[in-house]
N, C-alpha and C positions, 0 to 999 in steps of 0.2 A: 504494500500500500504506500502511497504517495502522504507529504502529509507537509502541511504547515502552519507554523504555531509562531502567533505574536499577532499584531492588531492590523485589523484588514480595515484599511484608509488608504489615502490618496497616496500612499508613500507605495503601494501595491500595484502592478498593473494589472487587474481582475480577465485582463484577454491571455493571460497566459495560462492561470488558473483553468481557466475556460478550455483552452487549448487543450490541456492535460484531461479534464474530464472527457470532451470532447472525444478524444484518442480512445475510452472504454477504462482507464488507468482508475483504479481504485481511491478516492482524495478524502485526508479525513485535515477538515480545516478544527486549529482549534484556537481561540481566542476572540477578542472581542471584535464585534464592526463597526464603524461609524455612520449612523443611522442614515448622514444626508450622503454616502458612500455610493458612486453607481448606479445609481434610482433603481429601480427594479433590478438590473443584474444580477447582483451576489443573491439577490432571492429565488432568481432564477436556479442559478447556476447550483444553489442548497438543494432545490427541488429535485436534481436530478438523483436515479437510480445509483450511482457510485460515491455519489459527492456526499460528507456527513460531516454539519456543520455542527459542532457541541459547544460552541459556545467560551465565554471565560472560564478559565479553570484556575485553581487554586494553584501555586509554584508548586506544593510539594506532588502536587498530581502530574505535573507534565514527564517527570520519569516515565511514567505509565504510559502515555502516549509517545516518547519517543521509541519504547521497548517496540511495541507495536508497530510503529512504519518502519519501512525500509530505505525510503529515499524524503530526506528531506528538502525542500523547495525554498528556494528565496526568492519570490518575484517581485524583483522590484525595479518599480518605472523609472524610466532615464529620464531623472529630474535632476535641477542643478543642487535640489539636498542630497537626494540619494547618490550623488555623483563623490559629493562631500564629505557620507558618512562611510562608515566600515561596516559591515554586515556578517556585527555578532552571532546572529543568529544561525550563519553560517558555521563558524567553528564549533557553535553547539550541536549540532549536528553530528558532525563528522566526530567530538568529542564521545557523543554516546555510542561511537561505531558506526552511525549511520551514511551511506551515500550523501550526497548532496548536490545539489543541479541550481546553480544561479545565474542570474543576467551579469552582461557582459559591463560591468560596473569595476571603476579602476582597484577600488578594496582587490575585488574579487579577482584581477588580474595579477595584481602585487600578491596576491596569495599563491596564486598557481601551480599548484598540488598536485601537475597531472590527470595522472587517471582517479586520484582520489575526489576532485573537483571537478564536476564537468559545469563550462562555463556556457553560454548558450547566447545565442545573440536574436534571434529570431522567435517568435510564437512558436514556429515548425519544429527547431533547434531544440527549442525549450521542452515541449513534450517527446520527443524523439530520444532527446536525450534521457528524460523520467524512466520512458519505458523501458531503454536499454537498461539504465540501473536497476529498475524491478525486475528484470529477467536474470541480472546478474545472482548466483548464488551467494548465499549470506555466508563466508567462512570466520572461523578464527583469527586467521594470517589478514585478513583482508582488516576486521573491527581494529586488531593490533595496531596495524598503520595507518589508520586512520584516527584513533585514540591517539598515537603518539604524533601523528602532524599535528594537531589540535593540540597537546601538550607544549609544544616547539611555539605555540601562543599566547600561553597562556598568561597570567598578570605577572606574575616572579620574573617570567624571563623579560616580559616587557618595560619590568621595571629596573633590574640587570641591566640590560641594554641603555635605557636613557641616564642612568648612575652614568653608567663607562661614557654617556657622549658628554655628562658635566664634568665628569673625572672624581667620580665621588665612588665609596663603597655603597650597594644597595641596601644595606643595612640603616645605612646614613638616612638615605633619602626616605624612607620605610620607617623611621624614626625607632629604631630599636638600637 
């Protein structure tokens, strides 16, 4: 199953989403919408046979949903924020083991993970790419390297790294 989890607004481009369903791809959305979000679309697109929108979930429940998909999604529209931000959401993904399939957003480029990342630049791309990951088998070796890219992100080293570019110990900066 396909799945994505964080707040569906205008920071989302809802035709990719679509796209994915569209394909027959299993989608299970999970967090909140913004009511004036896509006028009917995202209502639409809940409605369908594959697509299962649950709503906000409590943090300590999303474990539970990540265990559950296979390939997580980050669709997000080529906006000059989203161009700006990083796509956390991303690494948590790939953090719980899971696939992950994003738009062609510079974060996401500067990440570029290979085969652990597939990056997508098109609607076609974008679902093409979903499916290929949910056909992929789920192994050990696979969750491992994709757990430990995710790791190679995580706040320690990022905070390591901007220590060494002051010239300070990360300790320092960390206030310990």
């Amino acid at each position: 199953m396909a799945g994505f989890v964080g707040h569906v607004n205008a920071r989302i481009d809802l035709g990719l989403l679509e796209r994915v369903a569209a394909a027959g791809h299993p989608l299970v959305i999970v967090g909140p919408a913004s009511r004036d979000f896509a006028g009917g679309r995202f209502a639409e697109l809940c409605a369908l046979p594959n697509v299962h929108w649950v709503g906000r979930k409590p943090y300590v429940e999303l474990p539970s949903y990540l265990r559950a998909i296979d390939v997580g999604l980050t669709p997000y529209a080529d906006t000059a924020f989203n161009r700006a931000s990083f796509p956390l959401k991303t690494l948590e993904y790939l953090a719980a083991g899971r696939a992950a399939v994003t738009t062609a957003l510079p974060a996401a480029e500067w990440l570029a993970a290979g085969p652990l990342l597939r990056i997508a630049a098109t609607p076609e791309d974008f679902a093409r790419a979903a499916g290929e990951e949910l056909a992929r088998p789920r192994t050990g070796e696979l969750y491992a390297r994709r757990r430990a890219f995710a790791a190679e992100h995580d706040w320690n080293r990022r905070l390591a790294t901007l220590a060494g570019l002051i010239g300070v110990e990360a300790k320092e900066v960390a206030g310990r």
